[in-house]
PABA-880300 format. One line per 3 residues: number of its first residue (from 1); their letters; for each residue x, y, z of N, C-alpha, C. Coordinates in steps of 0.05 Angstrom, whole numbers, always signed. Each point is the difference from the previous one (the first is absolute). Example, Ala and Ser with C-alpha at 12.3 -4.5 7.8 and 13.67 -1.06 7.14 Angstrom:
2
1> AS> +264,-114,+156,-18,+24,+0,+18,+24,+0; -7,+21,-14,+16,+24,+1,-15,+22,+14;
This chain:
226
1> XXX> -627,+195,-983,+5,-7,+28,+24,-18,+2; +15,+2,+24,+32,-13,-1,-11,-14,+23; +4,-27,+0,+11,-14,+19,+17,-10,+11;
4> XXX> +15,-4,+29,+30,+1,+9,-15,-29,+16; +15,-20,+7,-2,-20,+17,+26,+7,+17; -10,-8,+30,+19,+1,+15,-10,-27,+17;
7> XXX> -7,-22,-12,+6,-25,+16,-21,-15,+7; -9,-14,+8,-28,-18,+6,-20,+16,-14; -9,+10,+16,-20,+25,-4,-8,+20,-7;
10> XXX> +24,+11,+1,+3,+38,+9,+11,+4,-29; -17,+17,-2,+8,+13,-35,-17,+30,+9; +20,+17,-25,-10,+29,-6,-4,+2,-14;
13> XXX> -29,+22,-10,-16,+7,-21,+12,+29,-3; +15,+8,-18,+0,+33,-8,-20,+5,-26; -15,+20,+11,-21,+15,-25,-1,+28,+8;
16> XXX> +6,+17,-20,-4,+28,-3,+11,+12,+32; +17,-4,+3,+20,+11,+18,-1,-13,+28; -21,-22,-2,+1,-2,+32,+4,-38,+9;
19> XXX> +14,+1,+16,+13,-34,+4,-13,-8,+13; -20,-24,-3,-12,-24,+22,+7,-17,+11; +4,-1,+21,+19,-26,+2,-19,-22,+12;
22> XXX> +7,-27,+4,-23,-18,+10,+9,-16,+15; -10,-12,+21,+13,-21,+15,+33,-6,+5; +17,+23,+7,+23,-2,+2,+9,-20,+24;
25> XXX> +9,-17,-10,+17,-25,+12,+25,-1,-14; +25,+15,+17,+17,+6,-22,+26,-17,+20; +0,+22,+17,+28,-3,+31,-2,-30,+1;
28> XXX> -21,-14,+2,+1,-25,+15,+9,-31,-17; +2,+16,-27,-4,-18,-25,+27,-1,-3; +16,-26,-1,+24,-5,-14,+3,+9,-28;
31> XXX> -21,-8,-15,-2,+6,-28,+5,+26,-10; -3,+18,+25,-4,+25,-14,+22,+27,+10; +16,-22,+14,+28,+11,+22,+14,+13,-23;
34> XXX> -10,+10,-22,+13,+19,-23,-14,+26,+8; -23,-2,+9,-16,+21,+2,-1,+29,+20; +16,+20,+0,-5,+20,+15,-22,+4,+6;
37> XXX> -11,-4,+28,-35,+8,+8,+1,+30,+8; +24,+10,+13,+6,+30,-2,+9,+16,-23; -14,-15,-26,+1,+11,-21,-17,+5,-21;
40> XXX> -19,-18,+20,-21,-4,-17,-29,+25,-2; -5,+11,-22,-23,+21,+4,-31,-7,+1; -11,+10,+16,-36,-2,+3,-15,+19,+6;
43> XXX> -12,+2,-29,-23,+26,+21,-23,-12,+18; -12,-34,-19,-15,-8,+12,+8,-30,+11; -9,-10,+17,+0,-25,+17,-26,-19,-8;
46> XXX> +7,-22,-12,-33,-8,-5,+11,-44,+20; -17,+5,+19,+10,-21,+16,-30,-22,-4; +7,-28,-15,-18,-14,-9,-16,-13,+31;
49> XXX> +20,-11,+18,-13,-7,+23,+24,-4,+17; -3,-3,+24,+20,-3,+27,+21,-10,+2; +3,-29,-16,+22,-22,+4,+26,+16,+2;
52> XXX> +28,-10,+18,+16,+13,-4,+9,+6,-29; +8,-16,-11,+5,-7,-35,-15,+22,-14; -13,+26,+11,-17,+5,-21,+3,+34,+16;
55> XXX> +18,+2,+25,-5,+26,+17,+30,+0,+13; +17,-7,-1,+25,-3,+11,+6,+28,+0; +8,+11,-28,+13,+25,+2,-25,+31,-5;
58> XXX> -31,-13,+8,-10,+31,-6,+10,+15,+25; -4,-11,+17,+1,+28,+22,+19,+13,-17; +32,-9,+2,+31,+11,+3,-9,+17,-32;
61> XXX> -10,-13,-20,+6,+26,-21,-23,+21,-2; -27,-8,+6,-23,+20,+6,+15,+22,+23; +15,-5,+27,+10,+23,+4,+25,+15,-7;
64> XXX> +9,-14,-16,+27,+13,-18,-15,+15,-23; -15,+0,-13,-16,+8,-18,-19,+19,-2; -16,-4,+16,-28,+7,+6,-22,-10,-14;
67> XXX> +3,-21,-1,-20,-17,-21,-26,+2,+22; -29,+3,-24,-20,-13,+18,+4,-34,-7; -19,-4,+20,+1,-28,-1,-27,-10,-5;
70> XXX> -11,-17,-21,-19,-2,-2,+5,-29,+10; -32,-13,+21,-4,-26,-3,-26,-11,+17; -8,-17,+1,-29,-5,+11,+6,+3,+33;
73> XXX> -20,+13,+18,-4,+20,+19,+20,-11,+11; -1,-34,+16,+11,-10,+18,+35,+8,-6; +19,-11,-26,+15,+7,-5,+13,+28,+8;
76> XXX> -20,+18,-21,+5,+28,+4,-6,+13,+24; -12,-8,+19,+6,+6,+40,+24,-3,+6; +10,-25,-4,+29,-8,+6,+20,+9,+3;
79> XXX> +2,+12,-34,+22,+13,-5,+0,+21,+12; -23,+21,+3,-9,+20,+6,+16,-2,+38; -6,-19,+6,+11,+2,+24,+28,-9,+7;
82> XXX> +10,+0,-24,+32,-3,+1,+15,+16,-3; -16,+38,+1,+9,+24,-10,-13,+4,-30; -4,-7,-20,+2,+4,-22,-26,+24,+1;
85> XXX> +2,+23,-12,-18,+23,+2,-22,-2,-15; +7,-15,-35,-17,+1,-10,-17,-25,-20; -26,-6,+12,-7,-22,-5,-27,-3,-3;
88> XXX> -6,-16,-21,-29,+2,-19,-16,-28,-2; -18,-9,+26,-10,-17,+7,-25,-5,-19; +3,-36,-18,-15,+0,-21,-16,-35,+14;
91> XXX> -27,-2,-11,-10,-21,-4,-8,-17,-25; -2,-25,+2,-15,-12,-24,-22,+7,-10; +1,+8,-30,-18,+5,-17,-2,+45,+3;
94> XXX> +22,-1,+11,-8,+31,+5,+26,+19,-18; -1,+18,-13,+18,+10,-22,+5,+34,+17; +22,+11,-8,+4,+26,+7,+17,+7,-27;
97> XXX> +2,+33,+8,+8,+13,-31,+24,+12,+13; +21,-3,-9,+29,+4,+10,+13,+24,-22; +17,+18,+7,+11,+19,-28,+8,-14,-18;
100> XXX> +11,-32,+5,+15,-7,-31,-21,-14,-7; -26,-8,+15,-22,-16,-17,-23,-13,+29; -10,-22,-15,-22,-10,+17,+9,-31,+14;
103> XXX> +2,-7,+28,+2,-25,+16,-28,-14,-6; -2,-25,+5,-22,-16,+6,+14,-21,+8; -7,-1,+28,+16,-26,+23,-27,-23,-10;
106> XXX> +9,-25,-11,-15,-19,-12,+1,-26,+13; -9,-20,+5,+1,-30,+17,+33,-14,-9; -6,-14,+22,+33,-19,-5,-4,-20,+20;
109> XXX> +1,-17,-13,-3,-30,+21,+28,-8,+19; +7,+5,+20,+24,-14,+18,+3,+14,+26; +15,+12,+17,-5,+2,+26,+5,+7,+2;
112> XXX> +11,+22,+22,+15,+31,+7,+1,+5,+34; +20,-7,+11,+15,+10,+27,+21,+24,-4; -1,+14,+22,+18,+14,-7,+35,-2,+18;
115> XXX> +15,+9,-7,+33,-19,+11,+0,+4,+34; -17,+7,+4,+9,+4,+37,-30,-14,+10; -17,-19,-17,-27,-17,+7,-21,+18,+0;
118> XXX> -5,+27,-6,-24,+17,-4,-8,-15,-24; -32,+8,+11,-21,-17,-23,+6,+20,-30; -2,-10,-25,+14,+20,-17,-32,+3,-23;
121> XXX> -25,-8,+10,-16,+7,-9,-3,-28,-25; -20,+10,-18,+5,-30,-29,+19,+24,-15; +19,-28,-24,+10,+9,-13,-16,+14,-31;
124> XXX> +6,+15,-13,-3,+15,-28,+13,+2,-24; -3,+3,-19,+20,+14,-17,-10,+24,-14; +8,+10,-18,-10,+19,-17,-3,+17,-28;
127> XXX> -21,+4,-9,+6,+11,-22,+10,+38,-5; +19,+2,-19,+12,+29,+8,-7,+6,-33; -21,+24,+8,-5,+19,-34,+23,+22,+0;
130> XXX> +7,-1,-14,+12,+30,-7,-2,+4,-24; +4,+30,-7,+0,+13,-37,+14,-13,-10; +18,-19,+4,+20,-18,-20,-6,-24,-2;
133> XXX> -26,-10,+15,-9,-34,-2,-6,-5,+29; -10,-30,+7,-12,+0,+18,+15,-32,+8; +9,-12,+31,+13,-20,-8,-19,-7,+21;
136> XXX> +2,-32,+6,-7,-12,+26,+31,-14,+11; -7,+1,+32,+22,-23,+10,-21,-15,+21; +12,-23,-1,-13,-14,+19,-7,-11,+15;
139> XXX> +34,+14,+17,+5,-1,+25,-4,-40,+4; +5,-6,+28,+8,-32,+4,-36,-12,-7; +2,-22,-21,-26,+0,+7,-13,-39,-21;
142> XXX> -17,-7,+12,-6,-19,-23,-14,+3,-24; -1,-11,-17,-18,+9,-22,-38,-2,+7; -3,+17,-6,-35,+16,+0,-15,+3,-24;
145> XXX> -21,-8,+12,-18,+8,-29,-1,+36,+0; +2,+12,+24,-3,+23,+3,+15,+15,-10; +20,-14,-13,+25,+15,-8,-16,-3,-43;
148> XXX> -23,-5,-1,-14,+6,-27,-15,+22,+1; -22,+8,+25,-8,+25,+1,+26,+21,-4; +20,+2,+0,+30,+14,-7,-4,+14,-17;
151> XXX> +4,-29,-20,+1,+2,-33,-37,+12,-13; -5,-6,+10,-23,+18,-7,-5,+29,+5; +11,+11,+22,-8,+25,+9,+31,+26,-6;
154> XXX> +30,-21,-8,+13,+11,-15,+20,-11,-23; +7,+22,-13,+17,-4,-22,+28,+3,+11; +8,-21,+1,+29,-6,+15,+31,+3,-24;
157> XXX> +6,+17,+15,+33,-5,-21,+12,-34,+12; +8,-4,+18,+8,-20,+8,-6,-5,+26; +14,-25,+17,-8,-11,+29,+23,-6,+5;
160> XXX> +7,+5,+35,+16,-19,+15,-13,-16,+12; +9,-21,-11,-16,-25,+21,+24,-18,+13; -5,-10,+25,+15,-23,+12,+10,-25,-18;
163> XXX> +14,-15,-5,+10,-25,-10,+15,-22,+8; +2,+2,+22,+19,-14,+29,-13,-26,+1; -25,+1,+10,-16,-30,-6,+8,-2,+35;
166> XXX> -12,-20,+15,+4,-5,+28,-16,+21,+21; +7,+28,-3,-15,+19,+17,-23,+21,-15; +7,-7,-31,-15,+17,-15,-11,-14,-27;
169> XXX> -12,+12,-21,+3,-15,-22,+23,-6,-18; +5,-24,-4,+26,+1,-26,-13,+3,-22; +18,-17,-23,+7,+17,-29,-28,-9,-14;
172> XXX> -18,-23,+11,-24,+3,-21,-14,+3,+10; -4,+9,+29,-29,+10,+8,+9,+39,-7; +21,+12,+5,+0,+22,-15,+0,+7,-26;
175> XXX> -4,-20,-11,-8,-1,-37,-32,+3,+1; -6,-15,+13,-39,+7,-2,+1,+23,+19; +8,+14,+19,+0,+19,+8,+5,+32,-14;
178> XXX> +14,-14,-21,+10,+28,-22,-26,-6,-17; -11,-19,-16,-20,-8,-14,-25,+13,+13; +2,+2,+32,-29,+12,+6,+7,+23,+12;
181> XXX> +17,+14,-4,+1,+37,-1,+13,+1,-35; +1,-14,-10,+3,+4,-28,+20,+23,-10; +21,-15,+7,+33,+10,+5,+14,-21,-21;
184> XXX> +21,+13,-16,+21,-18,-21,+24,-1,+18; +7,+18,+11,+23,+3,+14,+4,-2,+31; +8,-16,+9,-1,-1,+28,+34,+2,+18;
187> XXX> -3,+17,+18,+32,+2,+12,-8,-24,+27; +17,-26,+4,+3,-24,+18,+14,+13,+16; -19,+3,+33,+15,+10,+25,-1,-17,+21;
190> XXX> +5,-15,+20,+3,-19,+28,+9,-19,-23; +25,-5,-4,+16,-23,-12,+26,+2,+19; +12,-14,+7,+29,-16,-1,+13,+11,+29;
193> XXX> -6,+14,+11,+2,+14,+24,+3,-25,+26; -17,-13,-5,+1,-23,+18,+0,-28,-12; +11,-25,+15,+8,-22,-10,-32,-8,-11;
196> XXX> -22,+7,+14,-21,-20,-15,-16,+21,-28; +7,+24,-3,-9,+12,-27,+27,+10,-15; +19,-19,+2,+12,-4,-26,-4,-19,-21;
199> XXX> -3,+22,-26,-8,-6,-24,+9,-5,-18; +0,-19,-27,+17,+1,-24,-9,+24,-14; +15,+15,-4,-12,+22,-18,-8,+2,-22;
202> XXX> +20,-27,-21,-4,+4,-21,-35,-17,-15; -5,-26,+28,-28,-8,+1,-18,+14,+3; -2,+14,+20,-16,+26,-4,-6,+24,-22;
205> XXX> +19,+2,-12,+5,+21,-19,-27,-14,-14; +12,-31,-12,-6,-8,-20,-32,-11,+8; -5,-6,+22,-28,+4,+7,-25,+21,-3;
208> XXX> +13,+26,-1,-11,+20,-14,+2,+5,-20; +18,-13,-14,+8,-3,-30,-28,-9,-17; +11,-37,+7,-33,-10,-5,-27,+12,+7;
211> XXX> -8,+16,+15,-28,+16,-1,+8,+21,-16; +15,+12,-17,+4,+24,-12,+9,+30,+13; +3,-9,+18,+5,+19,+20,+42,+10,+11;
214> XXX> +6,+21,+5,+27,+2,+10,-1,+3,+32; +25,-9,+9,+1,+0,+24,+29,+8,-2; +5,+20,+17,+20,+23,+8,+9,+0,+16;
217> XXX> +29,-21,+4,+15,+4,+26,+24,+15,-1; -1,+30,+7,+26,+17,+9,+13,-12,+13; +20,+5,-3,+28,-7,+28,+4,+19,+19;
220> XXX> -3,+1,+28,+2,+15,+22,+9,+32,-12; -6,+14,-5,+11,+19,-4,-9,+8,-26; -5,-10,-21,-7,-7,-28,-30,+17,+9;
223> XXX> -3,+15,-34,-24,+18,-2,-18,-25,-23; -24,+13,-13,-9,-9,-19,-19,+26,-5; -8,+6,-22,-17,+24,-4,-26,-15,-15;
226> X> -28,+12,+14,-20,-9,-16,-12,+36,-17;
């Protein structure tokens, strides 16, 4: 599995021919004013919850694309009524079987409006199986014990977890967060984007260091393969 960061959030999963993209916040991001969003490919849309930061650019590439859009009901109405044709309304604790593998929309602690004040439902994240490994992300959120039933019910190649600290967890509450989905490798996403979740990177690194653990920060554009 290849992973592509394109900035706070928004990273692509390619496995066995087909591109995921997640939470595209691309246009709005200084950081990522490298980034062609009319260049970017999706078969699927996987939208963690409402905030703008997290839905800026699905409409514009789900209809350049034809991506479905997967995301919990309230979300996935939304979009749905922004034109987008095709869209796959999920709840907590509920899994569907997709051609490149299996969703399970899972808890996430923080809040979800959507950019024009529609209620955007609670936020999620999720775990993604496919024949090449199975990852979790997880989406904006605080650390959970719930995030141990995880690690119990899968065998994880790795996690995206938040590391920003201020709106999400930082660098050592996502160390016990990898510890309880029982992950070595973790890719750090909601960092530096804004003045209050900017991070030292190299403290962080080394925070996952000390638990034995890696922590994987691509550069905007930068892949990493698990």
């Amino acid at each position: 599995m290849k992973l592509t960061s394109y900035g706070h959030a928004a990273f692509a999963i390619e496995t066995a021919g087909t591109t995921l993209l997640f939470d595209p916040f691309i246009s709005p991001n200084p950081l990522a004013a490298g980034i062609d969003v009319d260049a970017i490919a999706a078969d699927y849309i996987l939208l963690s919850h409402g905030h703008a930061d997290h839905v800026a650019d699905a409409v514009r590439i789900a209809r350049r694309t034809g991506a479905t859009v997967i995301a919990n009901f309230e979300v996935a109405a939304w979009v749905g009524a922004q034109g987008v044709e095709k869209i796959h309304a999920m709840n907590h604790g509920g899994a569907f079987t997709f051609p490149f593998g299996r969703v399970k929309f899972v808890n996430a602690i923080h809040s979800s409006s959507l950019p024009d004040g529609t209620y955007g439902g609670n936020p999620g994240g999720f775990v993604v199986s496919t024949p090449a490994g199975a990852f979790y992300y997880a989406g904006d959120t605080a650390l959970t014990a719930d995030m141990k039933l995880i690690g119990e019910e899968f065998d994880l190649a790795f996690a995206v977890l938040p590391i920003g600290d201020n709106f999400t967890m930082g660098a050592a509450d996502a160390v016990r967060a990898a510890e309880f989905v029982g992950v070595n490798d973790v890719v750090g996403v909601h960092y530096d984007t804004f003045p209050p979740i900017r991070i030292d990177h190299a403290e962080a690194t080394a925070t996952f260091a000390r638990a034995g653990r890696r922590l994987h920060l691509p550069a905007i554009g930068g892949s990493v393969e698990f």
